[in-house]
ZADO-1210 file (C-alpha; in nm, 4 decimals, padded with zeros to 6 digits):
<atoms>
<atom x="-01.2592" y="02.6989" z="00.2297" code="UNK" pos="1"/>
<atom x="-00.9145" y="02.6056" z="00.1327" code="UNK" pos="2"/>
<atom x="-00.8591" y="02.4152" z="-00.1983" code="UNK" pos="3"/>
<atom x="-00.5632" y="02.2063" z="-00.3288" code="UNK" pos="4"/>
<atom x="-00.4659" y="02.1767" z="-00.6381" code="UNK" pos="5"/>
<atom x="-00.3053" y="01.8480" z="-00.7444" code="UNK" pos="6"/>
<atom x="-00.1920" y="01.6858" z="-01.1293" code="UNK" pos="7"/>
<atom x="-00.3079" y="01.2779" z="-01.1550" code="UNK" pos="8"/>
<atom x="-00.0083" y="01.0834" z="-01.1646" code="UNK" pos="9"/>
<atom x="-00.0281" y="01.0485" z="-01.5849" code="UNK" pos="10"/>
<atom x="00.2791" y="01.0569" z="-01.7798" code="UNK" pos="11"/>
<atom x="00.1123" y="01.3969" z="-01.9656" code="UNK" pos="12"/>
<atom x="00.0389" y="01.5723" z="-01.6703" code="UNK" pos="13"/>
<atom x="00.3653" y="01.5266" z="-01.4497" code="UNK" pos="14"/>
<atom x="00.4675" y="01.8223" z="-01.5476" code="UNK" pos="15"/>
<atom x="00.1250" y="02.0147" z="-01.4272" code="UNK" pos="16"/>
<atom x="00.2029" y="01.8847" z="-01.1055" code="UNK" pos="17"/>
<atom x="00.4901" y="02.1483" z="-01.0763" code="UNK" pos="18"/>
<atom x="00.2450" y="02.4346" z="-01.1667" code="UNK" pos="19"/>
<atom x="-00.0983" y="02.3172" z="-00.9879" code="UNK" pos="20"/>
<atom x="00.0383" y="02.3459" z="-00.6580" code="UNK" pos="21"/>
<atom x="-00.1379" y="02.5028" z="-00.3566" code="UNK" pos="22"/>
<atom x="00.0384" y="02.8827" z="-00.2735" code="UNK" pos="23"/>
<atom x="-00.1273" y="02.7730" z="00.0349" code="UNK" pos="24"/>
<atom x="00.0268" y="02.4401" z="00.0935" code="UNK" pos="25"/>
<atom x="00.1660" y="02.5008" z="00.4152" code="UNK" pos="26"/>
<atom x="-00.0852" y="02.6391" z="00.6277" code="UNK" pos="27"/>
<atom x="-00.2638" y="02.2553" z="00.6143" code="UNK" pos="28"/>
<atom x="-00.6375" y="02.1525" z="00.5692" code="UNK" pos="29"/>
<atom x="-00.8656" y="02.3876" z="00.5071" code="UNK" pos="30"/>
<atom x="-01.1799" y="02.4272" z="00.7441" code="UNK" pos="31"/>
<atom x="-01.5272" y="02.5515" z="00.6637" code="UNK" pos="32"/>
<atom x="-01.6841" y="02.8323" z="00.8481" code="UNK" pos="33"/>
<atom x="-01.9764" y="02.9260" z="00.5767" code="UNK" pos="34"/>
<atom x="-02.1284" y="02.5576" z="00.5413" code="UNK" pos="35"/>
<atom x="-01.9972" y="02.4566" z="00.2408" code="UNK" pos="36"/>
<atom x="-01.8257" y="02.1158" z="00.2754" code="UNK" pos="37"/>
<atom x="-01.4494" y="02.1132" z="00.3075" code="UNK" pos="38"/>
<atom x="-01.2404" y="01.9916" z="00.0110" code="UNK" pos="39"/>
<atom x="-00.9933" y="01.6729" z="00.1015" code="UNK" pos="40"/>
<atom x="-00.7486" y="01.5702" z="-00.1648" code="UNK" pos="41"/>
<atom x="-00.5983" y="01.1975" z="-00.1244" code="UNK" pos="42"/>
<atom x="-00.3864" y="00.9836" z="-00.3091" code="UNK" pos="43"/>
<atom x="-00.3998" y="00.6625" z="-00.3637" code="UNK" pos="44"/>
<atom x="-00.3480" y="00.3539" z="-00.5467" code="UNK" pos="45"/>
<atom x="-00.5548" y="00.2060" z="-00.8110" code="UNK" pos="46"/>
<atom x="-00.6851" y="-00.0615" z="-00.6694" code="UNK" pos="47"/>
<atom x="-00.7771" y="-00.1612" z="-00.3904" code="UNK" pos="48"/>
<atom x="-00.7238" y="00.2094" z="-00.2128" code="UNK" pos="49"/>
<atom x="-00.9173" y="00.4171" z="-00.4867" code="UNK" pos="50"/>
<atom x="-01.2198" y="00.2008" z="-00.5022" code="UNK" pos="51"/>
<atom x="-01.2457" y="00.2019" z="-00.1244" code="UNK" pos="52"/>
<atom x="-01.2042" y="00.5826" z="-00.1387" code="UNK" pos="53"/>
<atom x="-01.4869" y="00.6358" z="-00.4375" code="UNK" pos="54"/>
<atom x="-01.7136" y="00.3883" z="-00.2218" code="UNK" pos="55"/>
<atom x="-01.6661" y="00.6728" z="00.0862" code="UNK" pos="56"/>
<atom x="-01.7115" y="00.9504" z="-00.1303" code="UNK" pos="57"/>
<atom x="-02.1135" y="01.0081" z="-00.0442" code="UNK" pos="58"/>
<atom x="-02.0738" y="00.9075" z="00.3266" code="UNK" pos="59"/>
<atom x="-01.8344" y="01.1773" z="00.3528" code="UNK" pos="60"/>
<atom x="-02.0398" y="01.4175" z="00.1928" code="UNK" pos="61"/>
<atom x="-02.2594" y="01.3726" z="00.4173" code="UNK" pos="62"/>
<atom x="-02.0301" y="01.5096" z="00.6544" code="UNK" pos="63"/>
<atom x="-01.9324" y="01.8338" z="00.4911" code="UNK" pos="64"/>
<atom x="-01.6187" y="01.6311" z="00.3497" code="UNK" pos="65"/>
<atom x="-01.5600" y="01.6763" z="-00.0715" code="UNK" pos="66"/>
<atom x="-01.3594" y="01.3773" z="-00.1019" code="UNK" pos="67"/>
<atom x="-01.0858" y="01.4598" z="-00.4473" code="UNK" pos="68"/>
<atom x="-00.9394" y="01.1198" z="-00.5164" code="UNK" pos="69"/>
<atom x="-00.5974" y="01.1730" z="-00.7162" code="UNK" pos="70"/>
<atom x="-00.4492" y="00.8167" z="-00.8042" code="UNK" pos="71"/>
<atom x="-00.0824" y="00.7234" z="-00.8621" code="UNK" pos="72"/>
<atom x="00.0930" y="00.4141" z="-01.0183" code="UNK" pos="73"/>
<atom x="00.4207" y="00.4152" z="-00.7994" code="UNK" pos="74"/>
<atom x="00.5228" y="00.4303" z="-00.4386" code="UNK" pos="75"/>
<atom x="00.7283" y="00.7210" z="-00.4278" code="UNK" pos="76"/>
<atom x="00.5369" y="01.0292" z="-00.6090" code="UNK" pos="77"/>
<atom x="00.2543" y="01.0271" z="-00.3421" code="UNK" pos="78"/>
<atom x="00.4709" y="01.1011" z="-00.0467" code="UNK" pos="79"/>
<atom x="00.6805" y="01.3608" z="-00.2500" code="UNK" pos="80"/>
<atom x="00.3131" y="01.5212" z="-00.2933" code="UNK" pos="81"/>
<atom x="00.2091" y="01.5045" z="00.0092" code="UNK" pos="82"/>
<atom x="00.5034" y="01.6598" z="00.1698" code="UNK" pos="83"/>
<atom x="00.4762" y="01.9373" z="-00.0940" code="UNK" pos="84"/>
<atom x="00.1152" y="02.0200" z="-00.0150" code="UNK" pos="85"/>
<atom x="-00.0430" y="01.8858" z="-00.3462" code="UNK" pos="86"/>
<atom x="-00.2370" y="01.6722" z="-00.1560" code="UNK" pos="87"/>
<atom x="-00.3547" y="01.6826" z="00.1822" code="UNK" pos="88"/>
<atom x="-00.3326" y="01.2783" z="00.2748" code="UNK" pos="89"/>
<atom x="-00.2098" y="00.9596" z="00.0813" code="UNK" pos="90"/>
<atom x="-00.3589" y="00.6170" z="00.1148" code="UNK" pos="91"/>
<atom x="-00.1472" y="00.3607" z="-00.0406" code="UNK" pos="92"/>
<atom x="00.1249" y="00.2342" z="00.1980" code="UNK" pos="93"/>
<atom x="00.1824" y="-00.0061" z="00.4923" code="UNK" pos="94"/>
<atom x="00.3348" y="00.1197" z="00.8303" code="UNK" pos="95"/>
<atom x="00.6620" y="-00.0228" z="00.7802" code="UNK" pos="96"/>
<atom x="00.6900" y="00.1123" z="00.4429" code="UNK" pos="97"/>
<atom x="00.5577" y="00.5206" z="00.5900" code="UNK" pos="98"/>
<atom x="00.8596" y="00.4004" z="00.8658" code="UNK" pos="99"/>
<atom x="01.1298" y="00.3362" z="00.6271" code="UNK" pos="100"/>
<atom x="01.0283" y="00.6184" z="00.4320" code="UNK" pos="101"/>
<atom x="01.0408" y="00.9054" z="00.6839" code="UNK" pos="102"/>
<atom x="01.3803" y="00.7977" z="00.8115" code="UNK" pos="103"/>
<atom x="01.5287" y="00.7610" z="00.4360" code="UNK" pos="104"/>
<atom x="01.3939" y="01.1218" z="00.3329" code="UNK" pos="105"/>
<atom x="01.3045" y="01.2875" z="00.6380" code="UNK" pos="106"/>
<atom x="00.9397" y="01.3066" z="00.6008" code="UNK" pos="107"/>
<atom x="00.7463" y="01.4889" z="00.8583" code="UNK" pos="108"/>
<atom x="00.4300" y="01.2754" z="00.8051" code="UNK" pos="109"/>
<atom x="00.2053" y="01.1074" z="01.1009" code="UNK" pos="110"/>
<atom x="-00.0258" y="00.7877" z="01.1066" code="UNK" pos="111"/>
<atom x="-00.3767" y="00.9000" z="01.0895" code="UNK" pos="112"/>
<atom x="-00.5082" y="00.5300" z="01.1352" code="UNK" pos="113"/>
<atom x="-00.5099" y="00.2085" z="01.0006" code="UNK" pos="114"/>
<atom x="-00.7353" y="00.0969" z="00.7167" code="UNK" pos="115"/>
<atom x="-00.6705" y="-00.2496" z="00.5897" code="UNK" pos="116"/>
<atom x="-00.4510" y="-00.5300" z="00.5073" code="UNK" pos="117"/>
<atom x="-00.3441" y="-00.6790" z="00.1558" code="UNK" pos="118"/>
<atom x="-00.1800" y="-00.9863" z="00.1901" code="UNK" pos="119"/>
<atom x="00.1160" y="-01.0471" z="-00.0696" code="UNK" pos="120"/>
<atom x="00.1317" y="-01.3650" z="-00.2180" code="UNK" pos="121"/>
<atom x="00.3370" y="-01.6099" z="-00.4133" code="UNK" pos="122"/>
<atom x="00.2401" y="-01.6937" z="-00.7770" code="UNK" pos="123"/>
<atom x="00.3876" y="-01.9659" z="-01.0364" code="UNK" pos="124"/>
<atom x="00.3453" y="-02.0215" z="-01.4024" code="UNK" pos="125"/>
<atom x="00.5437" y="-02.3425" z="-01.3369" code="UNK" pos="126"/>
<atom x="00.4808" y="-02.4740" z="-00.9526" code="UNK" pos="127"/>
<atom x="00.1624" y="-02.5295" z="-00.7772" code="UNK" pos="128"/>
<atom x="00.2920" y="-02.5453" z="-00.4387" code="UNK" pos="129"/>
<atom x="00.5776" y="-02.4194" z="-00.2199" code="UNK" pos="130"/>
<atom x="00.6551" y="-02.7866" z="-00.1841" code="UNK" pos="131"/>
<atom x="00.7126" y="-02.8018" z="-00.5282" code="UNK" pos="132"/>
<atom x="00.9890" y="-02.5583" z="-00.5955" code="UNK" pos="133"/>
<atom x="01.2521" y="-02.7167" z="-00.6845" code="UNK" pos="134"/>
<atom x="01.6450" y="-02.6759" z="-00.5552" code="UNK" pos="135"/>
<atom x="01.7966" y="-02.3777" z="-00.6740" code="UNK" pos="136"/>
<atom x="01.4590" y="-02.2181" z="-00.7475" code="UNK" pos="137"/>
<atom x="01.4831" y="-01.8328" z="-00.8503" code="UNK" pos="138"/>
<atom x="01.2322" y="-01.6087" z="-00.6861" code="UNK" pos="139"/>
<atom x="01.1846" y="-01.2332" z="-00.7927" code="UNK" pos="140"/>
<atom x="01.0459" y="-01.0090" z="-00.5386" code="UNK" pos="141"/>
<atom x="01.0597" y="-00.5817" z="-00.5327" code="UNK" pos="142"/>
<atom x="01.3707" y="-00.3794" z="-00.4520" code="UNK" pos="143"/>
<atom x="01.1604" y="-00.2142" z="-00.1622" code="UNK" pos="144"/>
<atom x="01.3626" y="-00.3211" z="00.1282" code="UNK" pos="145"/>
<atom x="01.0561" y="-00.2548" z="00.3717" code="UNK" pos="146"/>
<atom x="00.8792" y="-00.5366" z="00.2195" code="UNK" pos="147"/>
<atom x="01.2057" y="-00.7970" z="00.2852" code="UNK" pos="148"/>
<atom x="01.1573" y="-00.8743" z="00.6147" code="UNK" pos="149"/>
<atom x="00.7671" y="-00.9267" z="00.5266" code="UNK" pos="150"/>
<atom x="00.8537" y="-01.1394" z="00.2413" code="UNK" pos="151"/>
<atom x="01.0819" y="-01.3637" z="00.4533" code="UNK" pos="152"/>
<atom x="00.9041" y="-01.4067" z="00.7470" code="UNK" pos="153"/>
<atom x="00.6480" y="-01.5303" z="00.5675" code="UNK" pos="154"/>
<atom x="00.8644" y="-01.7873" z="00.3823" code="UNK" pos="155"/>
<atom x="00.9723" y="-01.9037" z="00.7373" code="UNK" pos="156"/>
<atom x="00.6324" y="-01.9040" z="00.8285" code="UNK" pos="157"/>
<atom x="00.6088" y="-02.1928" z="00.5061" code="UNK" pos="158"/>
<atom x="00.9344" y="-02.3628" z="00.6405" code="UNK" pos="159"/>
<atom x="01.1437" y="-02.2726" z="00.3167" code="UNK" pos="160"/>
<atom x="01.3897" y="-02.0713" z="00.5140" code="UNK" pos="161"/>
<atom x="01.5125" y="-01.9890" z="00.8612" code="UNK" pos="162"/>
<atom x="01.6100" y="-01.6606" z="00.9790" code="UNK" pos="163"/>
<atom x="01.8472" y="-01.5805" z="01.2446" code="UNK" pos="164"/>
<atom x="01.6467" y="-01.5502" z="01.5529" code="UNK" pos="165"/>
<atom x="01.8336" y="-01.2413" z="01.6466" code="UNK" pos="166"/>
<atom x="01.6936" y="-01.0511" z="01.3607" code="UNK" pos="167"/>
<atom x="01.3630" y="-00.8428" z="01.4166" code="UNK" pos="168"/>
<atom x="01.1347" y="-01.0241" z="01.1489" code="UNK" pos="169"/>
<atom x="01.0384" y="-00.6636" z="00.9645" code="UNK" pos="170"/>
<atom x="01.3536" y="-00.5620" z="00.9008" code="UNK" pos="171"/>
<atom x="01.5220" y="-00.8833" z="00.8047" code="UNK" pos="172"/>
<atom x="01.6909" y="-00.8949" z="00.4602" code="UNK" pos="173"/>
<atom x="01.8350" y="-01.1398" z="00.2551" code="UNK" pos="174"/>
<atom x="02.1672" y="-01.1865" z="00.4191" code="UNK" pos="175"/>
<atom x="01.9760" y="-01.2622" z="00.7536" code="UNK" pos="176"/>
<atom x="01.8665" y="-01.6149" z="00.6058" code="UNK" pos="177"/>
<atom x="02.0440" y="-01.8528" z="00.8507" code="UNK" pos="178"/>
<atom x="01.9317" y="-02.2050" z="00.6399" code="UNK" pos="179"/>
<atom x="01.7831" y="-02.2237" z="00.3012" code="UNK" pos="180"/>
<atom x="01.7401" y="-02.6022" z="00.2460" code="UNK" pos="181"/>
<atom x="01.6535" y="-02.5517" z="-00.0960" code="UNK" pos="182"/>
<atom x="01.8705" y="-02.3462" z="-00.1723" code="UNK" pos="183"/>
<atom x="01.6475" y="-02.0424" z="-00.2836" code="UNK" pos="184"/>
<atom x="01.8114" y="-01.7775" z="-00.4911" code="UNK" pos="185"/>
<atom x="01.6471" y="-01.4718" z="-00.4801" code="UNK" pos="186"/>
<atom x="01.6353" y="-01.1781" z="-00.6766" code="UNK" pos="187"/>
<atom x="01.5236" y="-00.8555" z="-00.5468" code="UNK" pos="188"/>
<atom x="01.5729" y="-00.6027" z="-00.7866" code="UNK" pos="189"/>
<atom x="01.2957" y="-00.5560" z="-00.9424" code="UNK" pos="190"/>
<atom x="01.0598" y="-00.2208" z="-00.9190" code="UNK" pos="191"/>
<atom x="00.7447" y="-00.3559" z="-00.7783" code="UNK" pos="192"/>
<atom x="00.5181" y="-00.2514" z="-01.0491" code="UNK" pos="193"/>
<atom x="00.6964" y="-00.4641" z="-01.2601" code="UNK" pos="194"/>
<atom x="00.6416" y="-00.7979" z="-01.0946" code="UNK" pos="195"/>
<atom x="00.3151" y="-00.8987" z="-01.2336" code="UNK" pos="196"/>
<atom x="00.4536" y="-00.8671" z="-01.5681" code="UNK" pos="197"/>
<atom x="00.7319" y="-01.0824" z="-01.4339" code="UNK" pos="198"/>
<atom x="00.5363" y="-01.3426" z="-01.3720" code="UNK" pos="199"/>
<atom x="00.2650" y="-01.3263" z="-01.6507" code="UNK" pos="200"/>
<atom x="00.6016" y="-01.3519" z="-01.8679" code="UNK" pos="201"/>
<atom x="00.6601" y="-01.6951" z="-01.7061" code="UNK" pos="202"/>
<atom x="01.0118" y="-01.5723" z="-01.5213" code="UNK" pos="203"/>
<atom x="01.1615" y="-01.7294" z="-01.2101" code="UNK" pos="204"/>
<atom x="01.0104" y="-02.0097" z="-01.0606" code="UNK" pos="205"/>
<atom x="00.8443" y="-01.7483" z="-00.7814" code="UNK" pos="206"/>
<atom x="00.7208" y="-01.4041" z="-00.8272" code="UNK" pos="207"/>
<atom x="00.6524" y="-01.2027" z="-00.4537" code="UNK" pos="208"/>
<atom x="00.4038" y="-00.9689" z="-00.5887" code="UNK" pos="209"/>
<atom x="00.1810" y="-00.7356" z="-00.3367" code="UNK" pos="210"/>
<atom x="-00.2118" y="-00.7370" z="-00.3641" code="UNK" pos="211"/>
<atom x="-00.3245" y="-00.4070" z="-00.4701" code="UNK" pos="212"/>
<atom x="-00.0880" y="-00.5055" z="-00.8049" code="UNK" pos="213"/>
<atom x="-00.1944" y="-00.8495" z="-00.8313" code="UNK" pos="214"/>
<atom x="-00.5681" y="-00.7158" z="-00.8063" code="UNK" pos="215"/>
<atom x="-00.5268" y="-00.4418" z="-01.0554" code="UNK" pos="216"/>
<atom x="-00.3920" y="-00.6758" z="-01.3630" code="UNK" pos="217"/>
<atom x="-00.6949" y="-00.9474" z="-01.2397" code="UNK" pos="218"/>
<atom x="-00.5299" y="-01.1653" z="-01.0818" code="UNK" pos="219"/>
<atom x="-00.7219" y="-01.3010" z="-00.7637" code="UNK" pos="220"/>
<atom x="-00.4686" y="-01.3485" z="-00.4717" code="UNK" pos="221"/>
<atom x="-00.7276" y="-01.6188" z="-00.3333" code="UNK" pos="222"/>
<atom x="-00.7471" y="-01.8405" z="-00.6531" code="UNK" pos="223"/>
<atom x="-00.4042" y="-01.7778" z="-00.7933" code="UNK" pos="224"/>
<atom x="-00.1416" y="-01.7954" z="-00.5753" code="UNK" pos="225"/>
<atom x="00.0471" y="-02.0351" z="-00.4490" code="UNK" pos="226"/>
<atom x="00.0620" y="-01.8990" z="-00.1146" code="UNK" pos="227"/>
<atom x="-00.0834" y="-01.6282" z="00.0733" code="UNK" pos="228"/>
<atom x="00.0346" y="-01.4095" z="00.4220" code="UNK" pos="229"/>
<atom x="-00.1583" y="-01.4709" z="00.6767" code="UNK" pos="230"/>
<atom x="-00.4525" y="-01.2134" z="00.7528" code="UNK" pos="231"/>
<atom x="-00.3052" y="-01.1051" z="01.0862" code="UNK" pos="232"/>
<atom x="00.0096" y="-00.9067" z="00.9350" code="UNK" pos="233"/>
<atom x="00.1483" y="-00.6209" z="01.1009" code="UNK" pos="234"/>
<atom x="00.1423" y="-00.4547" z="00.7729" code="UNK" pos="235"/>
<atom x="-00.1766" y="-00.2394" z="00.7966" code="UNK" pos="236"/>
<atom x="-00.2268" y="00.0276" z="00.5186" code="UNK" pos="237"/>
<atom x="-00.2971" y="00.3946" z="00.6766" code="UNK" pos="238"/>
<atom x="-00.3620" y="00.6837" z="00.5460" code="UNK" pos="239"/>
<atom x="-00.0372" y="00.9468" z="00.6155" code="UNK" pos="240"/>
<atom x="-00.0924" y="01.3261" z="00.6593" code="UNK" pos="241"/>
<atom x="00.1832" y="01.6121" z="00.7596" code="UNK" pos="242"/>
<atom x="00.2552" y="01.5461" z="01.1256" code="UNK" pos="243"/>
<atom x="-00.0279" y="01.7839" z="01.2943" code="UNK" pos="244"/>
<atom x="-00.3121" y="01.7200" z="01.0351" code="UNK" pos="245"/>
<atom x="-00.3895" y="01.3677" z="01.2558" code="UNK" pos="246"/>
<atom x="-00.6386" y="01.5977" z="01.4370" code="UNK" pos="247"/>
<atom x="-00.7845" y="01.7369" z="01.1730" code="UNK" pos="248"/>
<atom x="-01.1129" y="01.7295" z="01.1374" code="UNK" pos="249"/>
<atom x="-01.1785" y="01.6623" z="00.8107" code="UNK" pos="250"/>
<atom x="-00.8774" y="01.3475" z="00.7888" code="UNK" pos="251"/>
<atom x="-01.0699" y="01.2281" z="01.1265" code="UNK" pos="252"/>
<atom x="-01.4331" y="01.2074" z="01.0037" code="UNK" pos="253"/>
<atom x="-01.2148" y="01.0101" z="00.6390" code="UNK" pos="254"/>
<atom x="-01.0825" y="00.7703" z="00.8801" code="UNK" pos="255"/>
<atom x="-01.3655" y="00.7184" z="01.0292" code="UNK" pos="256"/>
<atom x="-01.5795" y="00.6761" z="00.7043" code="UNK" pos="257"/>
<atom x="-01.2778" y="00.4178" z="00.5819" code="UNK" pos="258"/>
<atom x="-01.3498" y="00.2145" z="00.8957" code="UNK" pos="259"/>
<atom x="-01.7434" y="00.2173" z="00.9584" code="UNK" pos="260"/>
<atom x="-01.8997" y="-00.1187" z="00.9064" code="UNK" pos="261"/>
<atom x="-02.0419" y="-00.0105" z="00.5654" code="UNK" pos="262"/>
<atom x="-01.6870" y="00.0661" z="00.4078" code="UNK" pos="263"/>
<atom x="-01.5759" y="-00.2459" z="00.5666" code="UNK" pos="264"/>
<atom x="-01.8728" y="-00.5193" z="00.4673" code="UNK" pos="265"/>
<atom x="-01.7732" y="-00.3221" z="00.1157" code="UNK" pos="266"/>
<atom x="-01.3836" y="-00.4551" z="00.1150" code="UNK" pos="267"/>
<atom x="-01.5187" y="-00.8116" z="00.2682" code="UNK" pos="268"/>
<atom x="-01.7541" y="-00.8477" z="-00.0065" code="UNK" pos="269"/>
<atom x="-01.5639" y="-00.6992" z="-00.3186" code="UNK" pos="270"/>
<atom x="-01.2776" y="-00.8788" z="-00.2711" code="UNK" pos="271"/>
<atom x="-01.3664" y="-01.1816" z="-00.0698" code="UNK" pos="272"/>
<atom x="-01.0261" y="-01.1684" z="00.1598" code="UNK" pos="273"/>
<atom x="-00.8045" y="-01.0644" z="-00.0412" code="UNK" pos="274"/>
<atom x="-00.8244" y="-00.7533" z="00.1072" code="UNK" pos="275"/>
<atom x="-00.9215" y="-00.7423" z="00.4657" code="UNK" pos="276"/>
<atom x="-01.0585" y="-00.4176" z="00.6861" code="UNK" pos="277"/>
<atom x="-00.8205" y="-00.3975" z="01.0148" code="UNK" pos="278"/>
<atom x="-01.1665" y="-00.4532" z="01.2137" code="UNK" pos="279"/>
<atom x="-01.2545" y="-00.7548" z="01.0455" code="UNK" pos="280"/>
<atom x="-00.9897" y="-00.9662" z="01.0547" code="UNK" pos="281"/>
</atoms>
């Protein structure tokens, strides 16, 4: 059985990380061939991705699958991992994000399959509507330009803005707005972490902030935001391995844990759609 060796993402073990690595990290997932169940090591968000993974922890035992959750606080540390071989699959980004990713640093990484969606939404301290923003209105939204074209397209979905029609909507940025009646000035420089604290702070009249964030600080999507994407979004979360470990056994029988019906009426139930399983929708 092959084991990785991976450092939590904690400020006082970052620099473990450097000296817990794998000396086997490049010949990929391990296998078993004397019964003993085969060790998996993911990374993921918080919430919602670690709680999903900790509820599949004893349905994958059950399939000879030791399930090592190793959770991270930022986008960029658990692809930098998993390209390294500290962990064998992350589960904490949407397709368009892996996309933009892979072609910015060259990542090698493949789409396993598709777990679930988390609609971002729009929250106010000072505005209970869309309608009610006023003229001028500041919104702060995250300096990751894969979640831009998201963002906007579902502002045009609301009517605030209009993009040019010659624009594919998911990778539409700011300077593809083609009217802005309201004259909407946004600000997207902010880390995405960062934006619940934004808005708890009272700042801008319209804070962008994704669910898996808004969740973790308890704030419910459903009750307070101002407006939510629609459940159908392209942007499904996956979980990413090293191109070639799609077929491995071991990241098959997790995908298929993550989308069984039990795993599923799990996410329905503990966050009421604000989360939603790609099956359910």
């Amino acid at each position: 059985m092959k084991k990785f060796v991976a450092g939590t993402f904690a400020v006082t073990s970052i620099f473990a990380l450097a000296a817990c690595g794998s000396d086997n990290s490049e010949e990929g997932i391990g296998t078993s061939e004397d019964g003993e169940p085969v060790e998996l090591r993911v990374g993921a968000s918080n919430v919602p991705h670690a709680e999903i993974l900790e509820q599949a922890q004893p349905l994958l035992e059950e399939e000879g699958v030791d399930l090592q959750i190793e959770t991270y606080q930022d986008y960029i540390l658990p692809n930098q991992d998993l390209e390294s071989g500290e962990i064998d699959a992350n589960y904490f980004q949407h397709i368009p994000y892996l996309e933009s990713q892979i072609a910015e640093h060259g990542y090698d990484f493949a789409n396993a399959g598709g777990i679930h969606i988390e609609p971002i939404g729009v929250y106010s301290q000072e505005h209970a509507s869309l309608e009610d923003l006023p003229d001028g209105a500041e919104i702060l939204m995250s300096n990751s330009v894969a979640d831009h074209g998201r963002i906007l397209t579902m502002l045009e979905a609301q009517g605030l803005i209009t993009l040019d029609p010659e624009v594919e909507k998911t990778a539409a940025e700011i300077s593809d707005i083609q009217d802005n009646p309201k004259n909407l000035q946004f600000e997207a420089d902010y880390e995405a972490a960062l934006l619940v604290q934004l808005y708890e702070n009272g700042e801008g009249d319209a804070v962008l902030i994704n669910s898996n964030y808004a969740i973790d600080a308890g704030i419910n999507p459903l009750e307070d935001s101002i407006a939510l994407e629609d459940s159908d979004s392209p942007y499904v979360n996956v979980i990413a391995v090293n191109s070639g470990e799609e077929e491995n056994e071991a990241v098959q029988k997790l995908v298929e844990v993550l989308t069984s019906e039990e795993i599923q009426d799990f996410i329905l139930e503990e966050w009421g759609g604000a989360v939603v399983p790609v099956d359910a929708e």
